[in-house]
C-alpha positions in Angstrom: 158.4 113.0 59.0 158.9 116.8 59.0 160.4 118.7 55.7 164.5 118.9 55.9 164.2 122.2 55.7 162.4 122.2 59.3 164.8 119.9 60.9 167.8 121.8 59.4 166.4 125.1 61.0 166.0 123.3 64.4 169.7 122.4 64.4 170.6 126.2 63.1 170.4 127.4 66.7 173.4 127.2 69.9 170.4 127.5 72.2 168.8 124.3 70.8 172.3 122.2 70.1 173.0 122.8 73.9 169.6 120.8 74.4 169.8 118.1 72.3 173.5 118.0 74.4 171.7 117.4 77.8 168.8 115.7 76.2 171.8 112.8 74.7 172.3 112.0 78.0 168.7 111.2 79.4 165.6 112.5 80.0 165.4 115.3 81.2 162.7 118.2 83.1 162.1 121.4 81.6 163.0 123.0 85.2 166.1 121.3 84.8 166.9 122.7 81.4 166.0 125.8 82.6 168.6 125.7 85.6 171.8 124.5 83.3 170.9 127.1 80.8 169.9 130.0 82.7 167.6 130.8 80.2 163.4 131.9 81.5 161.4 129.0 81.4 159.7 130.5 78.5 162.4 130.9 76.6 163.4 127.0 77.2 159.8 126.0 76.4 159.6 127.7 72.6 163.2 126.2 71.6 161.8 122.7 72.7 158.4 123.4 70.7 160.5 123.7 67.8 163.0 120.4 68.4 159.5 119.0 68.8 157.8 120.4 65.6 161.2 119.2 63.9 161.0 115.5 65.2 164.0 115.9 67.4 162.4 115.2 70.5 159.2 113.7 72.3 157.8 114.4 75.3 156.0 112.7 78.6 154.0 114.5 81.2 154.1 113.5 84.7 151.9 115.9 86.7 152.7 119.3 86.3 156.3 118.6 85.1 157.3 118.1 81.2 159.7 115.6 80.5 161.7 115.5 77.1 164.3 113.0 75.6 165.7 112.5 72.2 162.9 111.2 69.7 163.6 107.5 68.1 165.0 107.8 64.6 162.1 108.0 62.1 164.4 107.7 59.1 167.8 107.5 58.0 168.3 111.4 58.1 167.3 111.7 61.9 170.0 108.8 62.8 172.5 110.6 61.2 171.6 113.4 63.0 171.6 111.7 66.1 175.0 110.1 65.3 176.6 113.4 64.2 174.8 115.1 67.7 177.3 112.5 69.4 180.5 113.4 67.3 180.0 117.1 67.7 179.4 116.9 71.2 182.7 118.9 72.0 181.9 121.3 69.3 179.0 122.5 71.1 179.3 126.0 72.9 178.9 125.1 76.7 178.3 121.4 76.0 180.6 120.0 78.9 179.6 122.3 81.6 176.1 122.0 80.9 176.7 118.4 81.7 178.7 119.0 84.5 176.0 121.4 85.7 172.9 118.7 84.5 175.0 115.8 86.4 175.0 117.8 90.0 171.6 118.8 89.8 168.8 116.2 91.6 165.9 115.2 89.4 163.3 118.2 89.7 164.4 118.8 93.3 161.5 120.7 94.6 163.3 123.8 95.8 165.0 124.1 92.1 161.8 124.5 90.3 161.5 127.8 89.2 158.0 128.5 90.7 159.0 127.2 94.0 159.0 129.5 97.1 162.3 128.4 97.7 163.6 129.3 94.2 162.3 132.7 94.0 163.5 133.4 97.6 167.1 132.8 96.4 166.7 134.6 93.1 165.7 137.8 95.7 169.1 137.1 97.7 171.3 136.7 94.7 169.7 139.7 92.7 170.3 142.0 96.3 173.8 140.7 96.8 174.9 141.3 93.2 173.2 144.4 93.2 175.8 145.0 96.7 178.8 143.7 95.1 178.2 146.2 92.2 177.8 148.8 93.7 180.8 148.4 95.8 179.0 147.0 99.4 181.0 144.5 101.1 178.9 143.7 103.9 176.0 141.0 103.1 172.2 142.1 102.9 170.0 141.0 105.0 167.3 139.3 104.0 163.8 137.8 105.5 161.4 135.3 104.4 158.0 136.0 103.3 156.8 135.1 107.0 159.0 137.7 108.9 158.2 140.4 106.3 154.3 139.2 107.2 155.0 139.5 111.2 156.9 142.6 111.3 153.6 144.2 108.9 151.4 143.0 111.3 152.7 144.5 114.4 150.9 147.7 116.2 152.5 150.7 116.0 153.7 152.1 119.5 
């Protein structure tokens, strides 16, 4: 069992309650966490290290994906913990929409994974149309996928 201390730092964080939020209602993908967070993948990965170091959550891997869930109690302080985790579930910053958010997304849909084509594609549109909307544009940017970008390069000059 880890020292109190390191379970008592663990819990000492927003970032990490909101996790042990989603992670109370089932198992759950890293890219998922990522997504109802909108933290980097990174970012999401070190806060789970320490939940893990702490004893407050295992992990499974399936492939490339990482799935984490809330660790069995290994002693009478982690159930309590687990037990107050449930009471203070509305005292959480963000707790019920990040469940709202968890609840709507599909199980490690292949086009929400951050390293996904798909994914990063969006991220371009949303970055160039927020970029437009702050700068006052109205009119949408137009945008083209990897392959169109590829044809129009490889076109002869006239």
């Amino acid at each position: 069992m880890p020292r109190v201390s390191t379970i008592f730092k663990a819990l000492a964080d927003d970032t990490r309650l909101r996790i042990l939020n989603l992670l109370r209602q089932r198992e759950t993908c890293v890219c998922e966490i990522v997504d109802v967070l909108g933290l980097c993948q990174s970012r999401v990965s070190r806060h789970l290290a320490t939940l893990k170091h702490a004893g407050l959550v295992s992990c499974r891997r399936e492939g490339p994906w990482v799935y984490y869930s809330l660790a069995p109690p290994d002693s009478d302080l982690s159930a309590r913990i687990m037990d107050w985790l449930w009471v203070a579930k509305d005292q959480i910053r963000s707790g019920a929409s990040d469940l709202e958010t968890l609840r709507a997304l599909d199980h490690c849909d292949s086009s929400a994974r951050p390293d996904s084509r798909e994914s990063q594609q969006r991220q371009k549109e949303t970055q160039l149309e927020a970029s437009a909307t702050a700068c006052g544009a109205t009119a949408m940017i137009p945008t083209m996928s990897d392959a169109q970008f590829a044809g129009d390069m490889m076109e002869p000059v006239a």
